[in-house]
C-alpha positions in Angstrom: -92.3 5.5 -68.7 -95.0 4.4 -71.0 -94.9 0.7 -71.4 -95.3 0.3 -75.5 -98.7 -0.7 -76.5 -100.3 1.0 -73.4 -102.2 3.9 -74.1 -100.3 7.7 -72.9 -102.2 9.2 -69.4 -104.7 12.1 -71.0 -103.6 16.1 -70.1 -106.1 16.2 -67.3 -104.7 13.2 -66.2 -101.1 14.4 -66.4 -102.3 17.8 -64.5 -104.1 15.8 -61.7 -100.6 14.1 -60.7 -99.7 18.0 -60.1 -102.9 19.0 -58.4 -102.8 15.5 -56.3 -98.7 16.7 -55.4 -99.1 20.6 -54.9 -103.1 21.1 -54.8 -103.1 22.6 -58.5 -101.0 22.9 -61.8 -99.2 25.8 -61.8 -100.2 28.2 -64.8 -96.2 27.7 -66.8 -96.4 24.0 -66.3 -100.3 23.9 -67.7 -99.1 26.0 -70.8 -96.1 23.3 -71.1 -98.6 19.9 -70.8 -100.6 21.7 -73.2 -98.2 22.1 -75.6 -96.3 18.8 -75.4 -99.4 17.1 -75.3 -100.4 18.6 -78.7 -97.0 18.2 -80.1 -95.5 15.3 -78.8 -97.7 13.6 -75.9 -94.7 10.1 -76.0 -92.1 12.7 -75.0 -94.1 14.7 -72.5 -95.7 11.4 -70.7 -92.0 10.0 -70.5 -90.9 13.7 -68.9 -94.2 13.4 -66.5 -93.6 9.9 -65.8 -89.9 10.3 -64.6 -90.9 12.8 -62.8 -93.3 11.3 -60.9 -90.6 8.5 -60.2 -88.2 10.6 -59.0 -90.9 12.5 -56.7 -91.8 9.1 -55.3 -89.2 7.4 -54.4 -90.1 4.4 -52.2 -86.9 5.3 -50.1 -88.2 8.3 -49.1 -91.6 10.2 -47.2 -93.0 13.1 -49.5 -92.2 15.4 -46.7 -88.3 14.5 -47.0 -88.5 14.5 -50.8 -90.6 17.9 -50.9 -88.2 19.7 -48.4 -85.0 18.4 -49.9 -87.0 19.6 -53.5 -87.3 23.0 -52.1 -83.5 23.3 -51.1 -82.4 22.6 -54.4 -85.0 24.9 -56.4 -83.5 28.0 -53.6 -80.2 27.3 -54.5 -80.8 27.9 -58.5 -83.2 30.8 -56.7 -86.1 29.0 -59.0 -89.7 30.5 -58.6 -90.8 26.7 -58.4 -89.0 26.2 -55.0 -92.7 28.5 -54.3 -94.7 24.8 -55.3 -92.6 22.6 -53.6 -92.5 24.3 -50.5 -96.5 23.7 -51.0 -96.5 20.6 -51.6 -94.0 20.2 -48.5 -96.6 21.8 -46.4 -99.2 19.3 -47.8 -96.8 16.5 -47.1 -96.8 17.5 -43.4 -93.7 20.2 -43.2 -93.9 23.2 -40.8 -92.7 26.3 -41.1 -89.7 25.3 -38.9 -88.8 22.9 -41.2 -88.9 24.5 -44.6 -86.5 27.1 -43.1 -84.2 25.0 -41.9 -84.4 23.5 -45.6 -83.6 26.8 -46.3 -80.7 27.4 -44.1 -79.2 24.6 -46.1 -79.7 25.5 -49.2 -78.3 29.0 -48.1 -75.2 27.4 -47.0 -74.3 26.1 -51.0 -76.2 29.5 -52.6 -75.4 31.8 -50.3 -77.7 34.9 -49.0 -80.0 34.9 -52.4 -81.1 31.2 -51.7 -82.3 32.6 -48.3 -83.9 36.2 -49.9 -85.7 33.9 -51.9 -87.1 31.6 -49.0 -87.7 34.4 -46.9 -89.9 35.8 -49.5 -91.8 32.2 -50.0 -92.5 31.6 -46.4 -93.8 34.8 -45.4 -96.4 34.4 -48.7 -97.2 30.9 -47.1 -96.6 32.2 -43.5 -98.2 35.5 -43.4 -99.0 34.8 -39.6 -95.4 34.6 -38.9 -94.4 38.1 -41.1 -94.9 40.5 -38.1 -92.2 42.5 -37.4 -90.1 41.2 -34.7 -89.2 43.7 -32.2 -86.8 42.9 -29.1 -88.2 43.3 -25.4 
């Protein structure tokens, strides 16, 4: 959070942390940071900045925290798993990876945690969307 007396990160800087994470700032969280940043930029920097500490946890690589991101967002079938899976594939994931991410989170949501990966993956994937025929 923002230490009292210091001066509160501007909006491009708060959208940078996104572009930096994902490689942009999705369109609903631009609309939100401009909002909040109009209306009450203490409360949207202390949102932003516990964010960012929960995203970067020393413990943990940004691949780990992006894939295990991911698997939670498909089990509330969330259209933001869509930026984490991103931003896992900027951290270093593959395409094996993120689905076995999924496999999990279809284990605790059940088949609509994996309807929604499958539809994630092949946007990301489209290489690997070919119709799989057997020999």
């Amino acid at each position: 959070m923002s230490e009292p007396g210091k001066s509160l990160p501007t909006l491009s800087e708060l959208k940078k942390r996104y572009e930096d994470m994902i490689g942009f700032t999705p369109p609903r969280i631009a609309k939100r940071l401009e909002l909040g940043m109009n209306v009450d930029p203490a409360l949207v920097t202390a949102l932003e900045d516990w964010r960012i500490a929960a995203l970067t946890p020393d413990a943990l690589d940004q691949k780990t925290v992006q894939l295990m991101a991911f698997a939670i967002l498909l089990t509330q079938t969330s259209e933001a798993a869509t930026n984490h899976a991103k931003a896992a594939i900027k951290a270093g994931a593959s395409l094996d990876e993120l689905h076995a991410a999924a496999g999990v989170a279809a284990l605790f949501r059940g088949v609509a945690a994996f309807n929604l990966a499958g539809e994630v993956l092949t946007g990301l994937f489209p290489d690997h969307a070919t119709t799989f025929e057997k020999p």
